[in-house]
C-alpha positions as CSV (number, residue, x, y, z in Angstrom):
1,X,0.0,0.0,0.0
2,X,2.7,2.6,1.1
3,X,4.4,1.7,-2.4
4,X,1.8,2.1,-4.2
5,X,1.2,5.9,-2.8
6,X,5.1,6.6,-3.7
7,X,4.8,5.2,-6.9
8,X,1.6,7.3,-7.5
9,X,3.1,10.3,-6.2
10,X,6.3,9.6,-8.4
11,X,4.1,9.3,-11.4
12,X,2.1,12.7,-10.8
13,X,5.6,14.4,-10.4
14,X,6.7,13.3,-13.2
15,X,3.6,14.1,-14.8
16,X,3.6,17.6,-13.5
17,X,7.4,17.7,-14.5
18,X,6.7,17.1,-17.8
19,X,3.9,19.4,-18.1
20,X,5.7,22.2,-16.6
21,X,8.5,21.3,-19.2
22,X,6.1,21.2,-22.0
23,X,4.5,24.8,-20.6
24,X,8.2,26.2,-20.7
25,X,8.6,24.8,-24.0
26,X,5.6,26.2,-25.0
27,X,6.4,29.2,-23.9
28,X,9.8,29.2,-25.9
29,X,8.2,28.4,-29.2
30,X,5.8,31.6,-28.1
31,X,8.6,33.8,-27.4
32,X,10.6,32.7,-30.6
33,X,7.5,33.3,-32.7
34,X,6.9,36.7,-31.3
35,X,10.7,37.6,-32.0
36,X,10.1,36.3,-35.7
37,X,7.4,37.7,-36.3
38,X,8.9,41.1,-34.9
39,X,11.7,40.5,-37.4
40,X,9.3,39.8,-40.6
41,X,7.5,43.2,-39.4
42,X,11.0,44.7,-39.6
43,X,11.6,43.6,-42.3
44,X,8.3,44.5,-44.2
45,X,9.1,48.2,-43.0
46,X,11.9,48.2,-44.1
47,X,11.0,47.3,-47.4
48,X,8.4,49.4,-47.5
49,X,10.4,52.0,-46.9
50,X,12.9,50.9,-49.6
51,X,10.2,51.5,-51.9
52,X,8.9,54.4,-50.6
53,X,12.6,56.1,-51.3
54,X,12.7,54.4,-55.0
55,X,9.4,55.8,-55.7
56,X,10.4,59.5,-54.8
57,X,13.9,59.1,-56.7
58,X,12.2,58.1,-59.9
59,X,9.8,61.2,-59.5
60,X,12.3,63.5,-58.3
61,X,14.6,62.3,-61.4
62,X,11.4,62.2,-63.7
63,X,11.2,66.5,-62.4
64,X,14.5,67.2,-63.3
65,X,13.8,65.4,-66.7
66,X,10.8,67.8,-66.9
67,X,12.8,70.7,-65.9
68,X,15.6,69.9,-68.5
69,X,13.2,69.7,-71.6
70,X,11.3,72.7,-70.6
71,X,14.3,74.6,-70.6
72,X,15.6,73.1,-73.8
73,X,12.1,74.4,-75.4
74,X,12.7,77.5,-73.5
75,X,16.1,77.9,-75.1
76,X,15.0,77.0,-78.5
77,X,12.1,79.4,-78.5
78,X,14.5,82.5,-77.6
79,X,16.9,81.0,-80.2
80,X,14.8,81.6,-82.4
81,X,13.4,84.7,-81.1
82,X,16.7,86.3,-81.1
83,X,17.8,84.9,-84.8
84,X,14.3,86.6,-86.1
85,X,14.8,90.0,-84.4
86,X,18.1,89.9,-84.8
């Protein structure tokens, strides 16, 4: 009888060891999927933001393109301003 008590106790410790282990583990797997999915976030921002910068490059490059023929026209015109009153 006596043995059978120690053997039961030593079988719920175990049990509860093994489920606190699990519960740690658990936790682990929580915390390592909270630090992934921080990184992926990170990561998306900083893409995003990658983008963001290509985006106003192109247009900022696309204005000075703009500026560059206008001024060409511009020149051109008063060319041909000058060569006819001239």
């Amino acid at each position: 009888m006596i043995e059978r008590k120690l053997l039961e106790r030593a079988a719920n410790r175990q049990h509860v060891e093994a489920r606190r282990a699990e519960e740690r583990g658990g936790r682990h797997r929580l915390l390592h999927d909270v630090h992934a999915m921080k990184t992926r976030m990170a990561q998306a921002r900083k893409e995003e933001y990658r983008k963001e910068q290509e985006t106003a490059s192109s247009q900022r490059e696309e204005e000075l393109r703009r500026k560059a023929n206008r001024a060409r026209i511009i020149q051109k015109q008063h060319k041909r301003l000058l060569y006819f009153l001239g």
